[in-house]
C-alpha positions as CSV (number, residue, x, y, z in Angstrom):
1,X,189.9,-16.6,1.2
2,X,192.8,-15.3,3.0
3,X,196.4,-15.0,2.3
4,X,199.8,-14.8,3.5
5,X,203.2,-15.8,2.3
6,X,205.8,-17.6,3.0
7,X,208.9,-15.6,2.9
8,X,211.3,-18.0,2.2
9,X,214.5,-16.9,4.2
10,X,216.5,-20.0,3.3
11,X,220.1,-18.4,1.7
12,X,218.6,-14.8,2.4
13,X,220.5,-12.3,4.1
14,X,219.0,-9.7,6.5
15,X,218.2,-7.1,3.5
16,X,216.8,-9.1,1.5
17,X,214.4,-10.3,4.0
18,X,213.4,-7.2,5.3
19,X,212.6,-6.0,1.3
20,X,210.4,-9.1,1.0
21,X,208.1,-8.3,4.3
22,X,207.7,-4.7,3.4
23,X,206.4,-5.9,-0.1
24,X,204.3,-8.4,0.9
25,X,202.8,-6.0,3.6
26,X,202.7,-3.2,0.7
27,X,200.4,-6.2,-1.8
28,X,198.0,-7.0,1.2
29,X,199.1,-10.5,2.4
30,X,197.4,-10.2,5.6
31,X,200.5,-12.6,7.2
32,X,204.2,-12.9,6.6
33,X,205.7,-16.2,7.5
34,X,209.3,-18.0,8.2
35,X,210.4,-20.9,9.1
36,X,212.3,-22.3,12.1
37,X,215.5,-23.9,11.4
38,X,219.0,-23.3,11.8
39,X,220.1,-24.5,8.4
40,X,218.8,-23.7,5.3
41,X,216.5,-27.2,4.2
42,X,217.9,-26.6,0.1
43,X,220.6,-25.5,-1.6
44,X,223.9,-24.8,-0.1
45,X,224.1,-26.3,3.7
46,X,226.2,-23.6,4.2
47,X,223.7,-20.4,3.1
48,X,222.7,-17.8,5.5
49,X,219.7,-18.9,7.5
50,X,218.3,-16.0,10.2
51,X,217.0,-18.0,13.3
52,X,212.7,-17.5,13.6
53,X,212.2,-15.4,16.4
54,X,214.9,-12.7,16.5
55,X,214.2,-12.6,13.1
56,X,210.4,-11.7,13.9
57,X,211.6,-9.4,16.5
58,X,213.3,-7.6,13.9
59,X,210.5,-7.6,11.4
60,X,208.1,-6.6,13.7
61,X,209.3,-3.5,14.3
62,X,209.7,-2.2,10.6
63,X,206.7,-3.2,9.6
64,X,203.2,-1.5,10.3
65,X,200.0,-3.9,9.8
66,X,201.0,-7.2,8.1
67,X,200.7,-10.6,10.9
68,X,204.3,-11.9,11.6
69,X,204.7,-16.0,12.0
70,X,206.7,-18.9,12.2
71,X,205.1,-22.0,10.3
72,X,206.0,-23.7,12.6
73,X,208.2,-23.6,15.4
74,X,208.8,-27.6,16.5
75,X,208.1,-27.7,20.1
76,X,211.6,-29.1,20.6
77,X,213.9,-26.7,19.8
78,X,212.8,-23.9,23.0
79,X,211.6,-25.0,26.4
80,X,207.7,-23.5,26.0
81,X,208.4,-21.2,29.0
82,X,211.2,-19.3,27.1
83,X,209.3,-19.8,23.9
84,X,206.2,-17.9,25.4
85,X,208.5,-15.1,26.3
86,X,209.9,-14.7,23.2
87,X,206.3,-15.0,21.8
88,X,205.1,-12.0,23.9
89,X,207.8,-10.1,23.2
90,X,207.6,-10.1,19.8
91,X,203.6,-9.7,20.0
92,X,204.5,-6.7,22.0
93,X,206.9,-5.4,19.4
94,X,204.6,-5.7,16.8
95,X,201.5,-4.2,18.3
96,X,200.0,-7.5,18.7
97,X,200.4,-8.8,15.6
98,X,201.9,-12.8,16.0
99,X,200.4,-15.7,15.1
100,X,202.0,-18.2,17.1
101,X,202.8,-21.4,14.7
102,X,204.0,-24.5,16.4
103,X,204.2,-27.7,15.7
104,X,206.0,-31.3,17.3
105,X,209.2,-31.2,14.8
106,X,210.2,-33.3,12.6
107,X,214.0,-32.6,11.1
108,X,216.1,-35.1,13.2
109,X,219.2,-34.3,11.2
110,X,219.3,-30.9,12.3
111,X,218.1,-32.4,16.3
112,X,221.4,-34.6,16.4
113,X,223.7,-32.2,14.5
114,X,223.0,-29.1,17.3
115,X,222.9,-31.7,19.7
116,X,218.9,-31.4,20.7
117,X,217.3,-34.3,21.8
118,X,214.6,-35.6,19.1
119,X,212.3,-38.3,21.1
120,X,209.9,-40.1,19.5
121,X,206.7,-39.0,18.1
122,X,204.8,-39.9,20.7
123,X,206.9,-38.0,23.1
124,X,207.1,-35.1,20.8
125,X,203.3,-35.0,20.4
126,X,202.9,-35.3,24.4
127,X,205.2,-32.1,24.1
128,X,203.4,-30.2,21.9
129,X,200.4,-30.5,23.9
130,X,201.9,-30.1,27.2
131,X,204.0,-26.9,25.9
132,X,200.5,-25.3,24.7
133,X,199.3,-25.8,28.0
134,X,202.5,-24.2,29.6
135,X,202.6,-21.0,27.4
136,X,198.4,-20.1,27.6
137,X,199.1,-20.2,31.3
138,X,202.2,-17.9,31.7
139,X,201.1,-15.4,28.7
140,X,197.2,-14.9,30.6
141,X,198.1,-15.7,34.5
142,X,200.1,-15.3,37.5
143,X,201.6,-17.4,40.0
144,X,200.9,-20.1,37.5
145,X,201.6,-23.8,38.6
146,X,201.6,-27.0,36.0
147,X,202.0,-30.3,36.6
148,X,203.2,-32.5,33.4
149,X,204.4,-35.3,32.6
150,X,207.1,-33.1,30.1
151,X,207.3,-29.7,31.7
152,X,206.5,-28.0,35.0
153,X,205.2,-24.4,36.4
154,X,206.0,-23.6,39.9
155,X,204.1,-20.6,40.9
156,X,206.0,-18.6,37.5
157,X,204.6,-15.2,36.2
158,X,205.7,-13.7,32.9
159,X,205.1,-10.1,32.4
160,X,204.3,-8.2,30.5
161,X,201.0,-9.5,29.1
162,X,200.5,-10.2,24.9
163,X,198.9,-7.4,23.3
164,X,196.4,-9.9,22.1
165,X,193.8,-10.9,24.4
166,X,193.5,-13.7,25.9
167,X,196.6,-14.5,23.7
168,X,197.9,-14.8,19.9
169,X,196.2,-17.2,17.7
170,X,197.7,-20.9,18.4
171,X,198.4,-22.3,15.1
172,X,199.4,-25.9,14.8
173,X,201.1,-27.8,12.1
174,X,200.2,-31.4,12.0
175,X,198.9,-34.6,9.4
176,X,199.1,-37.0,12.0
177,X,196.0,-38.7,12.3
178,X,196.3,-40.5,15.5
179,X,198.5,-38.3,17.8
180,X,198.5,-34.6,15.9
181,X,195.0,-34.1,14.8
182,X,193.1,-34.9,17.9
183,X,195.8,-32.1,19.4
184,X,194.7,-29.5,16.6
185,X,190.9,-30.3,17.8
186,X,191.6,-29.5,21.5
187,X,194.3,-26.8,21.4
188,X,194.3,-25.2,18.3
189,X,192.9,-21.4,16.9
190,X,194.1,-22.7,13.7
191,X,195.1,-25.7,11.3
192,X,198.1,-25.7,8.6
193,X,198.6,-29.1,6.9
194,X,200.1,-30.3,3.2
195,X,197.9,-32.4,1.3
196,X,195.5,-32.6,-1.3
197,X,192.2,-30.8,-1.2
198,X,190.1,-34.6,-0.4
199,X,192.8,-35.8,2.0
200,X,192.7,-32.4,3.7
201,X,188.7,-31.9,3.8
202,X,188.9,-35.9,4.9
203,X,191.5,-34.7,7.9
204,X,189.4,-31.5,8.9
205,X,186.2,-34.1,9.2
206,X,188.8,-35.7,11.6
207,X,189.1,-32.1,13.6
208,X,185.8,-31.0,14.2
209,X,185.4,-34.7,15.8
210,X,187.6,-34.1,18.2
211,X,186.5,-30.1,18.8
212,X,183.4,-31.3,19.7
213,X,184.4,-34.1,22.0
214,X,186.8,-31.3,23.5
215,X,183.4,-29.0,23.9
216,X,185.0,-26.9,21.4
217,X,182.8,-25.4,18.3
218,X,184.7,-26.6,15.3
219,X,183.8,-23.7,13.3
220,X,186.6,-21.4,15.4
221,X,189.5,-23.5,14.2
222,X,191.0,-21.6,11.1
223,X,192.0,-24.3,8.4
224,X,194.8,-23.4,6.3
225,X,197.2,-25.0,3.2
226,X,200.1,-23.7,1.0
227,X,199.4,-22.6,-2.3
228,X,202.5,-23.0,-5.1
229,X,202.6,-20.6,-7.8
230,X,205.2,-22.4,-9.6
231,X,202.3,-23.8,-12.1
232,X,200.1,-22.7,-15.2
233,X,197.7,-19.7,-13.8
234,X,194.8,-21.6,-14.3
235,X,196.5,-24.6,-12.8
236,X,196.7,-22.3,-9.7
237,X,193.3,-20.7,-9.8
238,X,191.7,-24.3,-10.3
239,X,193.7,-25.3,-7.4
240,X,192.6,-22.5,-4.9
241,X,189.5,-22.9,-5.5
242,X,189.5,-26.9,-4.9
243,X,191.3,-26.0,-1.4
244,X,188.3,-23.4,-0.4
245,X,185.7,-26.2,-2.0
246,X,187.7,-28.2,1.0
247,X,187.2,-25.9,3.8
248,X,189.9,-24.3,3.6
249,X,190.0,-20.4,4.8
250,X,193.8,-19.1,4.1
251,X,196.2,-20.0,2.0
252,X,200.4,-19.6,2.7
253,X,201.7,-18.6,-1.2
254,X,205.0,-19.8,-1.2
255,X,207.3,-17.4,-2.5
256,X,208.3,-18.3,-6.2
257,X,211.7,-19.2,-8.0
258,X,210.2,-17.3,-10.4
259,X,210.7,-14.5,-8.6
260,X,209.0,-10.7,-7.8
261,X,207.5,-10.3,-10.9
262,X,205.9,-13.8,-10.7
263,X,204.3,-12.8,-7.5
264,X,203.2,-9.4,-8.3
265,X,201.7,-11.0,-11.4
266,X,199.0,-12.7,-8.5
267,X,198.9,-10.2,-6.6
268,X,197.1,-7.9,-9.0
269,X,195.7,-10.7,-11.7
270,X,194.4,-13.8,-9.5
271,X,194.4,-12.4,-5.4
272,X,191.7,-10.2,-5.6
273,X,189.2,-12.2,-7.5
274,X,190.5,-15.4,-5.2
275,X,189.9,-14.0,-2.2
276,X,186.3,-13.5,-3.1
277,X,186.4,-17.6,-2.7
């Protein structure tokens, strides 16, 4: 099993952030992950709340070997040409160490407050897919040209080049069963959903299904869940090991109101012997 951790940087300041990246890199998470909002989702409305990419921009270059992410960037909030910029960019920063999260959004609240259009699912899945397409084309080829329904490439090249060849890892955040899941099995390096472990071994089922009608081996999409530590030890051991029972290959521990000393608790008591999963 593999881990990284969800940093958490609702109602955190720049400092604070920074600290919690360079610990996590100093445990051995192997990623470090934000979110993509402009508000933070609890607590006071009114918190801080660093935007996702600057903030990996800024990351990436004060830390050495830990994978920088957001989990995941709705597909709404950027036009995929500028998001593939800021994608390589901060690949390039970092040495080549993104993992680009994305998913179709979900948070129409925040949409109609900033005054972004939130269309409906279906639209937002088409999106997703079509925005995928966009950004593999402009981080791995010139002179590109695409023809969607959504977006359009008109002979565009984006240089430099990602670090990582052909390109990051694609991660995609989706439950949907109908419109998100056959996306995942055509587009995606990797999987992150919420669920149980038998609704999410029943949903990767779903995924390989579509990888192989895609010609894709099912076997090279990463799966991945979230792991809370706000629970008994056991309670978080027995629950680990019920996700990798599932098929599950990395887990995103949330960081814990508990706080530090919760978390370096697993790092040195239950990681090492769960990784081993």
């Amino acid at each position: 099993m593999r881990f990284g951790i969800d940093i958490s940087q609702h109602q955190l300041e720049w400092k604070q952030i920074v600290e919690r990246f360079q610990f996590a890199e100093e445990a051995g998470f192997e990623g470090g992950w934000v979110f993509d909002h402009f508000k933070p989702l609890y607590d006071d409305p009114k918190g801080p709340c660093l935007e996702g990419w600057t903030l990996l921009a800024g990351l990436a270059a004060l830390t050495r070997t830990i994978r920088l992410g957001t989990l995941v960037t709705g597909i709404t909030y950027r036009h995929p040409s500028v998001l593939a910029t800021e994608a390589v960019t901060v690949d390039q920063i970092s040495n080549g160490r993104l993992e680009l999260g994305l998913g179709a959004a979900w948070n129409q609240p925040e949409h109609e407050e900033l005054g972004i259009q939130f269309p409906p699912i279906r639209e937002r899945a088409e999106r997703l897919e079509e925005g995928i397409e966009v950004m593999r084309l402009l981080m791995t080829r010139d002179r590109a040209t695409f023809k969607g329904r959504h977006y359009q490439l008109d002979d565009a090249t984006y240089r430099p080049r990602p670090v990582q060849k052909p390109h990051p890892p694609i991660w995609i955040g989706a439950e949907g069963e109908q419109l998100m899941l056959p996306i995942v099995g055509r587009q995606a390096d990797a999987w992150h959903a919420y669920g149980s472990p038998t609704s999410l071994a029943r949903k990767s089922k779903l995924i390989d299904e579509h990888a192989q009608r895609a010609g894709r081996d099912p076997k090279a999409i990463l799966r991945s869940s979230s792991l809370s530590l706000s629970r008994s030890w056991d309670e978080v051991r027995k629950h680990a090991e019920r996700l990798a029972g599932a098929g599950l290959g990395y887990l995103v521990v949330s960081w814990p109101s508990e706080g530090r000393r919760h978390l370096e608790h697993f790092v040195t008591k239950l990681m090492p012997d769960l990784r081993a999963l």
